[in-house]
C-alpha positions as CSV (number, residue, x, y, z in Angstrom):
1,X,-135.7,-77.7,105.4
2,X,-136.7,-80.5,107.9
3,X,-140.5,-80.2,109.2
4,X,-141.9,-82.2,112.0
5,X,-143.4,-85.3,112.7
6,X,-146.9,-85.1,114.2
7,X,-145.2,-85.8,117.2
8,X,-143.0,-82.1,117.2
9,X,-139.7,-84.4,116.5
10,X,-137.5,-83.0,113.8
11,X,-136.2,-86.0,111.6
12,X,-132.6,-86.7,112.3
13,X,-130.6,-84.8,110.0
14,X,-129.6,-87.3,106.9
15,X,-125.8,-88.8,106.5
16,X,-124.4,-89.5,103.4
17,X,-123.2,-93.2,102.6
18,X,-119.8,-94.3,101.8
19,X,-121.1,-93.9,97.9
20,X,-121.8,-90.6,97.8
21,X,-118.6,-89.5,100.3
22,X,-116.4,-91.1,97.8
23,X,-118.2,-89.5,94.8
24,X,-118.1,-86.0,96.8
25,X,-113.8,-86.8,97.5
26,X,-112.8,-88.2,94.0
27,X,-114.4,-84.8,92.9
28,X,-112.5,-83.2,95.2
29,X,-108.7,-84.7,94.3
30,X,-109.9,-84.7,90.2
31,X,-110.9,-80.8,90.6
32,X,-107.7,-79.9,92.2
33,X,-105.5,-82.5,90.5
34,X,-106.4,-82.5,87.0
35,X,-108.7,-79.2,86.3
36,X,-107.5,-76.9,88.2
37,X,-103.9,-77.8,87.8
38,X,-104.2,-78.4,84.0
39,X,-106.0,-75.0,83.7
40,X,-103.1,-73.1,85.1
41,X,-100.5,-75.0,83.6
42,X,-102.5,-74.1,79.8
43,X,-103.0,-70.7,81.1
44,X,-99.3,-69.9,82.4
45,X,-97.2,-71.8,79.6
46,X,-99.1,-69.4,77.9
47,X,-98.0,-66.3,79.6
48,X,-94.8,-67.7,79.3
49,X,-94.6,-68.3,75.8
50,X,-95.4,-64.6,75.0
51,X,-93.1,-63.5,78.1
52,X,-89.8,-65.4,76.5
53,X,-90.2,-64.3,72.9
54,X,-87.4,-61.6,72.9
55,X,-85.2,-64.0,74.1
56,X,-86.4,-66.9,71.5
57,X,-85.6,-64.4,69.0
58,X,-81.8,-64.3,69.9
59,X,-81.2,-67.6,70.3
60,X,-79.4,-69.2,67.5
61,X,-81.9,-71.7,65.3
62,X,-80.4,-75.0,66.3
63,X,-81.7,-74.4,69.4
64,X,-85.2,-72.5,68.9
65,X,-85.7,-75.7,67.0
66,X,-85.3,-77.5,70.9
67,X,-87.8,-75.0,71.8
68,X,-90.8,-75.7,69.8
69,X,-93.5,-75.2,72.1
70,X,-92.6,-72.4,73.2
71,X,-93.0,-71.1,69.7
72,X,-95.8,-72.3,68.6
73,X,-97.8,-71.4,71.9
74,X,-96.9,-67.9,70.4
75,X,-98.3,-67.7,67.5
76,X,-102.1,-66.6,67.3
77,X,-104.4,-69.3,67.2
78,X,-102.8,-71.5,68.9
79,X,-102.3,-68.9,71.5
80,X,-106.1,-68.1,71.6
81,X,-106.6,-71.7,72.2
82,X,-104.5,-72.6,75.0
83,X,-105.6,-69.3,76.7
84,X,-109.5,-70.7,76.4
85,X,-108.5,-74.3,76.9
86,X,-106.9,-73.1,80.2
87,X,-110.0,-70.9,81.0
88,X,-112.5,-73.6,80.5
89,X,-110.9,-75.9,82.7
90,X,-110.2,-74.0,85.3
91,X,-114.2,-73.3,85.4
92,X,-114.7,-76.8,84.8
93,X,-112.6,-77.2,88.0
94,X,-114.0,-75.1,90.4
95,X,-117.7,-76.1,89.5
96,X,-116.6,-79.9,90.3
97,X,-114.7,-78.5,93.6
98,X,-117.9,-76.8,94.6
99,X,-120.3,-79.9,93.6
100,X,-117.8,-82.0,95.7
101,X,-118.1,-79.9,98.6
102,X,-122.3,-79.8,97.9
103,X,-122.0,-83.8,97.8
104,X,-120.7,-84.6,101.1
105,X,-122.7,-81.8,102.7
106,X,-125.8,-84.0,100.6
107,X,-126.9,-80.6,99.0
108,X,-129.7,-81.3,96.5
109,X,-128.2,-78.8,93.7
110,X,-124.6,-80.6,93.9
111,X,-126.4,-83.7,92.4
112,X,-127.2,-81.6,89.3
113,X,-124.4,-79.9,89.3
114,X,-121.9,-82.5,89.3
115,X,-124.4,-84.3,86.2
116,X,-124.2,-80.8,84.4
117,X,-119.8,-81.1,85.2
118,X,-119.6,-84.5,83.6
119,X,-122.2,-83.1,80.6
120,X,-120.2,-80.3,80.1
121,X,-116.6,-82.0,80.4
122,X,-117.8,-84.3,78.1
123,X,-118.4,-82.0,75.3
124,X,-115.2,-80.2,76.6
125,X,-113.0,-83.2,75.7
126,X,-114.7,-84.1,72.4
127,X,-114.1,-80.4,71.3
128,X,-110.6,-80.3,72.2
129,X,-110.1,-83.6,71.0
130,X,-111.3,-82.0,67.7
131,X,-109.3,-79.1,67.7
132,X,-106.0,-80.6,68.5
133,X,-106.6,-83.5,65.7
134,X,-107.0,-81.4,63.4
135,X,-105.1,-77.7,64.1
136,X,-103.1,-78.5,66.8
137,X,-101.1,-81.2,65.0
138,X,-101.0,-80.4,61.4
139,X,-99.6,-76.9,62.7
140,X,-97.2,-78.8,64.6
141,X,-96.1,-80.5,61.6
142,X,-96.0,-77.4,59.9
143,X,-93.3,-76.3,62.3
144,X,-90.9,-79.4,62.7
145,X,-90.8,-79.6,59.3
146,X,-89.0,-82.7,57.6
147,X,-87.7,-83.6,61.0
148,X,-90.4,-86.2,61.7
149,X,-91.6,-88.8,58.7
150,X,-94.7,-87.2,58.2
151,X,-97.5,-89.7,58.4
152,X,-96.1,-92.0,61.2
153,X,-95.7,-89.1,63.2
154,X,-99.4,-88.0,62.3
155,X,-101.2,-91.5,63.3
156,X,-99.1,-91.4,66.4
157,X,-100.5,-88.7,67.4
158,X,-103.8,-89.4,66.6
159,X,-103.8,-92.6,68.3
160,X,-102.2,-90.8,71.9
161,X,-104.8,-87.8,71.6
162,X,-107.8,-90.7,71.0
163,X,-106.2,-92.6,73.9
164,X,-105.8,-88.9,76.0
165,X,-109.3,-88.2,75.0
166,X,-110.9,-92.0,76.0
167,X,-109.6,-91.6,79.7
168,X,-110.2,-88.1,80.1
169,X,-114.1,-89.3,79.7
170,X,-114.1,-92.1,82.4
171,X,-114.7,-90.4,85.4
172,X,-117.3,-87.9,83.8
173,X,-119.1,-91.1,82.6
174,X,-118.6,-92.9,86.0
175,X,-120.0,-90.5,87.9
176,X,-123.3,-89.9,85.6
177,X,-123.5,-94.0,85.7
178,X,-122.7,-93.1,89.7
179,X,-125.2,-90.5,90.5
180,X,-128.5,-92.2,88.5
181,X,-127.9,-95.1,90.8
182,X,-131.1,-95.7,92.9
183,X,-129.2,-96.0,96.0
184,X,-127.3,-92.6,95.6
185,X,-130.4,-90.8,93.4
186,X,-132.5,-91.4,97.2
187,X,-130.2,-89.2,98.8
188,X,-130.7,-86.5,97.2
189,X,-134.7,-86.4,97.0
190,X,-136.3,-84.6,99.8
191,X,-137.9,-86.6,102.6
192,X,-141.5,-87.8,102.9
193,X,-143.4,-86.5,105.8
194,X,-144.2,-89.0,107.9
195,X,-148.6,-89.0,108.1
């Protein structure tokens, strides 16, 4: 709400700077790109798994063996957590696309709501960084078997969901570093009447 002056002049309406446009666009492009799109994907492979199961169960082993991930996205919990990985991240994504949207607009609540995103993604990808260290990949040992030597193939990948995890947390902790900048933190507070 703009009051004002003692002269009957409304302030002119406020512009966001090239910081906060930016902030409002990369949220944009990393809702759609990575959230959004990574939601579906865990979502739909998903569906899919539990679609082509008749026709997993006729083909002959040698190549259900080729077809691992389709058969392990089958089998309960894993199932369960791919359907709330998927789910989670799709919320994730359409809060970010909506505190985007609020940050170019310079709406005081998408300042909060994008700090609460990168809170909450944070804890997302420490969570799932747990669960696929230690369910995901011992079940998928489990399955494959004496195929793979066991423990290379358990530090390697340890050491690719640690680096997954690492640069899924930049941008969350960029833009908390981001939006308790002074410069940017202004924008958002309301406007002093002028005496």
């Amino acid at each position: 709400m703009t009051t004002s002056n003692q002269y009957g002049i409304s302030p002119a309406p406020r512009k966001a700077t090239g910081g906060v446009i930016a902030l409002g666009v990369i949220n944009i492009i990393y809702a759609a790109l990575f959230r959004l799109c990574c939601g579906l994907t865990s979502v739909l492979s998903t569906v899919f798994a539990a679609a082509f199961a008749g026709f997993l169960a006729n083909m002959p082993q040698a190549q259900r063996q080729q077809m691992l991930p389709f058969e392990m996205m089958r089998s309960g919990p894993m199932q369960a957590y791919s359907i709330i990985n998927g789910f989670v991240l799709l919320l994730l994504g359409i809060l970010l696309l909506f505190a985007g949207i609020g940050l170019l607009k310079l709406r005081p609540w998408s300042r909060s709501l994008s700090i609460g995103w990168a809170v909450a993604e944070i804890v997302w990808v420490l969570i799932s960084f747990a669960i696929t260290v230690f369910f995901v990949y011992p079940a998928m040992m489990e399955m494959m078997g004496a195929e793979f030597p066991q423990g290379s193939h358990m530090v390697f990948s340890v050491v690719s969901a640690m680096f997954s995890a690492l640069m899924s947390l930049v941008y969350p902790i960029v833009l908390l570093i981001c939006l308790n900048l002074r410069s940017i933190k202004g924008q958002f507070e309301p406007e002093m009447a002028q005496p």
